[in-house]
MARDRENSE-549860 format. One record per residue: residue in one letter; y, x, z of N, C-alpha, C, CB in turn. Coordinates in steps of 0.02 Angstrom, whole numbers, plus 50000, padded with zeros to 5 digits. Glycine has a CB too. Example, Ala and Ser with C-alpha at 12.3 -4.5 7.8 and 13.67 -1.06 7.14 Angstrom:
2
A497165066050390497755061550390498355066050390497765056550452 S498885064250354499475068450357500025064550394499705070450286 
This chain:
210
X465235251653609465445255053547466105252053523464895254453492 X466615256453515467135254453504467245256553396467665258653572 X467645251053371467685250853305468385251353281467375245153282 X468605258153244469335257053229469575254353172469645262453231 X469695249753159469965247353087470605248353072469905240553074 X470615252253037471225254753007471715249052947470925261752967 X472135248952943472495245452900472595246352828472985245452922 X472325244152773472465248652701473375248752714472125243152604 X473405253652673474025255052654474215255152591474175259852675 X474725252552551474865250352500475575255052466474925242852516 X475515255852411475845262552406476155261352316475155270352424 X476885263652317477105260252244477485264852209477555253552248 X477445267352171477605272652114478245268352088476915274152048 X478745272252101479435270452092479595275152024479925272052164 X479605281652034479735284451972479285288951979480405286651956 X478945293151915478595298751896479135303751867478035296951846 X479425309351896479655313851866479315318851821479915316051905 X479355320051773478985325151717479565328651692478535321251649 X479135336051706479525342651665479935338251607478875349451621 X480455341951603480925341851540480825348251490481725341951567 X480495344351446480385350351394480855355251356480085347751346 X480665361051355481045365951341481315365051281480755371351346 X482305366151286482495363951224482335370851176483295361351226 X482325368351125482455375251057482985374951018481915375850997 X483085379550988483455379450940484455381250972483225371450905 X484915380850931485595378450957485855374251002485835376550923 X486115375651041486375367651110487015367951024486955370651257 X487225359751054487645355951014488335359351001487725349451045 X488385361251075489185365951067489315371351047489515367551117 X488775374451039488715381951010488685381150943488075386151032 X488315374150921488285373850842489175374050812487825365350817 X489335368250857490175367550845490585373050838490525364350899 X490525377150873490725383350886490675387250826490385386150939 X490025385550813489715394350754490035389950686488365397150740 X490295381850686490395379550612491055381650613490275371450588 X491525380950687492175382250660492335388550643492625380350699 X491795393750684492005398750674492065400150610491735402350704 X491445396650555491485398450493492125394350438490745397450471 X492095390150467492655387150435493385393650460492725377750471 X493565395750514494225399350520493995405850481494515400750604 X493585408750438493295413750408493575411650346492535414650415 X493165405950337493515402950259494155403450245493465395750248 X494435399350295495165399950279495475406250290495535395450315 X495275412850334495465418150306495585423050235495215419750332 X494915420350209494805421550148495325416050096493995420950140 X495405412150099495625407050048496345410150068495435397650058 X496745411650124497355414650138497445423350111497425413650220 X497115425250105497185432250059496955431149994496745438650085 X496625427249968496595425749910497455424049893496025419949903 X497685416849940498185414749901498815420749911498385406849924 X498675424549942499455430449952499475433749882499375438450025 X499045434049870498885437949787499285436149759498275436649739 X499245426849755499435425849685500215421449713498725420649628 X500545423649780501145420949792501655425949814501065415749837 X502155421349795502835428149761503255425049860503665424149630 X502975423249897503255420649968503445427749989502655416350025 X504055429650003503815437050055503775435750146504575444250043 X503645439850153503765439950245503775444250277503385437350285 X504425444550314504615448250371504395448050424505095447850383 X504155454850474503895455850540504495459350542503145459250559 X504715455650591505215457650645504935462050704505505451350675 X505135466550729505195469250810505625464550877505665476950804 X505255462250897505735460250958505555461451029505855453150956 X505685460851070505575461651138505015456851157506215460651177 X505115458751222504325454851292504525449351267504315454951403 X505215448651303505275439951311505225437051224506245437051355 X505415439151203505295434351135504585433851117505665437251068 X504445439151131503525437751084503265434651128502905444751064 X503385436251192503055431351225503125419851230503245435151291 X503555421251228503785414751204503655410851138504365415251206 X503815415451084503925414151033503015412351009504405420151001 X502635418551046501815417151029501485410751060501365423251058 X501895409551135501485404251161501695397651151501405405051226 X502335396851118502535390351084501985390151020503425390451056 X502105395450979501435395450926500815393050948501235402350902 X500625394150987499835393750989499785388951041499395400951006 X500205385151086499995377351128500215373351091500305375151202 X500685374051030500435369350955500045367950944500445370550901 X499485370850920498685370250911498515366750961498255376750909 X498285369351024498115365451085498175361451114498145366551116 X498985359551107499255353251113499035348451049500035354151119 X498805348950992498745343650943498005342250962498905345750860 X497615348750990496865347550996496875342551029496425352451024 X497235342951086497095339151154497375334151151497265341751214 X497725332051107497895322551119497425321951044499105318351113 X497275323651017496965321550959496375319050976496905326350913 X496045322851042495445324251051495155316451080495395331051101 X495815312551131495825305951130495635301251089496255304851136 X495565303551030495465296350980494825298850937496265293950918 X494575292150920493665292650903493785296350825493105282450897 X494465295850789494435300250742494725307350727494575297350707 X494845309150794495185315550808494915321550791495305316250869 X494265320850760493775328450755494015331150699492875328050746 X494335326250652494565328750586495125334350599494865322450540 X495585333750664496045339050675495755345250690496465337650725 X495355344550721494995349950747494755354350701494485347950783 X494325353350634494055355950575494845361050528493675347650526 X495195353950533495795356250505496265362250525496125351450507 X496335361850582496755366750636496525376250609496385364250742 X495915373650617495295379250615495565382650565494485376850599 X495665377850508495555379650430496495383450402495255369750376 X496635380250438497465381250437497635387450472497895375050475 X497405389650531497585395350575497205400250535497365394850656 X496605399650518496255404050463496515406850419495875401750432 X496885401850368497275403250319497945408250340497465396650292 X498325405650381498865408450407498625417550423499075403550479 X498265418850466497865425750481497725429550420497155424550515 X497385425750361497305429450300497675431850269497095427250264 X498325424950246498935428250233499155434750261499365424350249 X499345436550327499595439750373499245445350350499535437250442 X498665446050361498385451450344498315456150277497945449950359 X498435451550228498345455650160499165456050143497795451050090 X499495452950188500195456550203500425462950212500385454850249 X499915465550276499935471350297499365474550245499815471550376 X498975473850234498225477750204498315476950123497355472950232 X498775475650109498895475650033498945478449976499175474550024 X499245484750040499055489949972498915497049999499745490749911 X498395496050025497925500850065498085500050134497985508550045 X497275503950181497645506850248497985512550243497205508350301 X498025516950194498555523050207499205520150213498585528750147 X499425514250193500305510150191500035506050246500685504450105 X499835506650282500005499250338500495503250396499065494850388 X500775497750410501475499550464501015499250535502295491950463 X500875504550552500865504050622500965496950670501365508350637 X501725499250674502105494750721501915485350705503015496950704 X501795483650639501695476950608501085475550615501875476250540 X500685481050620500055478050650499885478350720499535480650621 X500125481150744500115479250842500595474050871500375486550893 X501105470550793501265465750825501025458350779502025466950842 X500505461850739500175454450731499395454250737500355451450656 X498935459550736498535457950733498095456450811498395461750687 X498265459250877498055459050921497995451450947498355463450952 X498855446650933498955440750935498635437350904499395439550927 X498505437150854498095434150781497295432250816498005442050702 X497235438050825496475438450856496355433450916496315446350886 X496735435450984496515429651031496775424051007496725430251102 X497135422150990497585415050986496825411350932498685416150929 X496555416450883496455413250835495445407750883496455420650750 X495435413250923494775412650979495005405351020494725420951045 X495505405351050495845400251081495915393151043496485402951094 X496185393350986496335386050940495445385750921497055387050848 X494905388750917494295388450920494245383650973493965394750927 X494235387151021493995383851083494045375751098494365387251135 X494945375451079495255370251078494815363951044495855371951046 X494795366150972494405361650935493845361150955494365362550876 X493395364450966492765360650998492745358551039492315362451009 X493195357451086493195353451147493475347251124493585356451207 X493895346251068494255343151041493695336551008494665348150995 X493475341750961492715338050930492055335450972492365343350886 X491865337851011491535335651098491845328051085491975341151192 X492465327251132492745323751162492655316751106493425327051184 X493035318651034493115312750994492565310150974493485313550943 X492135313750979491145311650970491005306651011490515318050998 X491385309051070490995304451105491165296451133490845308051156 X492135299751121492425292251122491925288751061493405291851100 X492025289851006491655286850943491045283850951491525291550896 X490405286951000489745286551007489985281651082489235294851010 X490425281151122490635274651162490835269951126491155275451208 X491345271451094491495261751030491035259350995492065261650956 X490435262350994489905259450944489155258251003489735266550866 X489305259651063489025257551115488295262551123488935249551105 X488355269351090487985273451075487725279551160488445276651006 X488195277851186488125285651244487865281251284488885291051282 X487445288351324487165285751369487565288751445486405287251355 X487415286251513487765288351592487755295251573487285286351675 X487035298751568487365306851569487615308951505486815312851588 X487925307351473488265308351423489135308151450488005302951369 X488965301651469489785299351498489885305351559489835289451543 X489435307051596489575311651669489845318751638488745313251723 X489455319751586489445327551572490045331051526488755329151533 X490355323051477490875323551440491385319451472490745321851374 X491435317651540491955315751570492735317651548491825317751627 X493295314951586493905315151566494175319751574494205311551582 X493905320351657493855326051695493945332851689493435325951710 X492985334151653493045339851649493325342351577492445342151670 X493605336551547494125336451472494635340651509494515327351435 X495115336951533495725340951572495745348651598495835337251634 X495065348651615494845355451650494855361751612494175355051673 X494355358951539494355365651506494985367751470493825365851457 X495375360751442495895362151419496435364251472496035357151381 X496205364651547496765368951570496555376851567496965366651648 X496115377351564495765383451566496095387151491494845382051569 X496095384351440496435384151376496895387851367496655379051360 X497345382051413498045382151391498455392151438498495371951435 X497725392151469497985400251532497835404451459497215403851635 X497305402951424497035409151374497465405951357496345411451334 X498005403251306498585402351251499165407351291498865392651238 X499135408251365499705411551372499465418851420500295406251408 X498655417551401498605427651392498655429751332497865431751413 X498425426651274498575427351197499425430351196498455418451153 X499815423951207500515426851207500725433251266501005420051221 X500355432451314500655440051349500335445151314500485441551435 X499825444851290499665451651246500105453051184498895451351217 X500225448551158500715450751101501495452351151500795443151032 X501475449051191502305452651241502265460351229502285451351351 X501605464151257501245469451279501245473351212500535467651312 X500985470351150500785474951099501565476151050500055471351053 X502045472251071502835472951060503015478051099503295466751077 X502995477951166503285484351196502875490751159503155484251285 X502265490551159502125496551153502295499451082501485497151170 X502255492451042502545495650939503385497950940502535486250857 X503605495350999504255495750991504385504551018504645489051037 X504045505351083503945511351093503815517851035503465510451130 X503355514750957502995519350958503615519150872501995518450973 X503655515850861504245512550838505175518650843504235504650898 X505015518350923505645524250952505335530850948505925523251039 X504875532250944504575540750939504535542650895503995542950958 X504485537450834504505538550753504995540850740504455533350708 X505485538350761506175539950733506495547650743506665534850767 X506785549150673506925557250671507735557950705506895560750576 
């Protein structure tokens, strides 16, 4: 009779992986998102409020491709450009809020410029060459800042020894550079659309004429 003795085998639980529970509610960036959005609302409003009561006037000019185009995308990688080195320093989120609040204002103005004294008086031509621009650019310096605010969070939550590895992986430098290149292409489809909505006011601009 033959006897097999087997060997115990010894066996060691290194890690237990468990489900990751389902988040609820807002992810963090979307919250960022939905505050600035309300903040660039505000300052729309606080900018037609103040046109009311200011004796400033302003001229919309007609100009060509090349100028609006230029002239919009120097405007608006202002913003982007302040987001993005701002975004470097642990107290940089304050630009970000601000930017928001400032481009807001600016849009409001603009608008109760044109909308001032009814839509039966609005100029055509002055609003295809500000409001189409207004609109993306104003989506874009959004963008900016919350990536802006991201970033300075987290330098901040690193100087106080707060983040954790996937924190550092996910808000890398990296993919910092990345979105803000992604950015800086929408800052200069923003400005080719206003190139675009110049030709065509200017067009519509020449058919008017008796």
């Amino acid at each position: 009779m033959t006897v097999n003795v087997q060997k115990r085998r010894s066996f060691r639980i290194r890690r237990v992986s468990r489900p990751s529970p389902p988040r609820s509610g807002i992810s963090p960036a979307r919250r960022i998102y939905l505050l600035l959005t309300a903040i660039s609302v505000s300052g729309v409003f606080i900018g037609v409020y103040s046109r009311f009561f200011s004796d400033i006037p302003i001229e919309i000019r007609e100009a060509g491709f090349a100028d609006s185009f230029f002239g919009s995308f120097a405007a608006v990688m202002l913003y982007a450009a302040i987001c993005f080195f701002s975004g470097m320093s642990s107290a940089g989120s304050v630009c970000g809020y601000l930017l928001c609040l400032i481009k807001g204002m600016g849009e409001g103005y603009l608008s109760a410029e044109l909308f001032g004294n009814g839509l039966a008086s609005v100029d055509i031509c002055s609003a295809l060459n500000v409001l189409p621009f207004e609109a993306v650019s104003m989506a874009v310096v959004i963008l900016a800042a919350r990536e802006n605010i991201r970033m300075s969070q987290l330098i901040f939550r690193r100087s106080f020894g707060n983040a954790d590895r996937s924190e550092e992986r996910e808000s890398s430098l990296r993919l910092y550079l990345m979105k803000f290149g992604i950015i800086f292409l929408l800052a200069a489809g923003a400005a080719l659309v206003d190139g675009i909505m110049a030709v065509i006011a200017g067009n519509i601009g020449f058919q008017a004429l008796p």
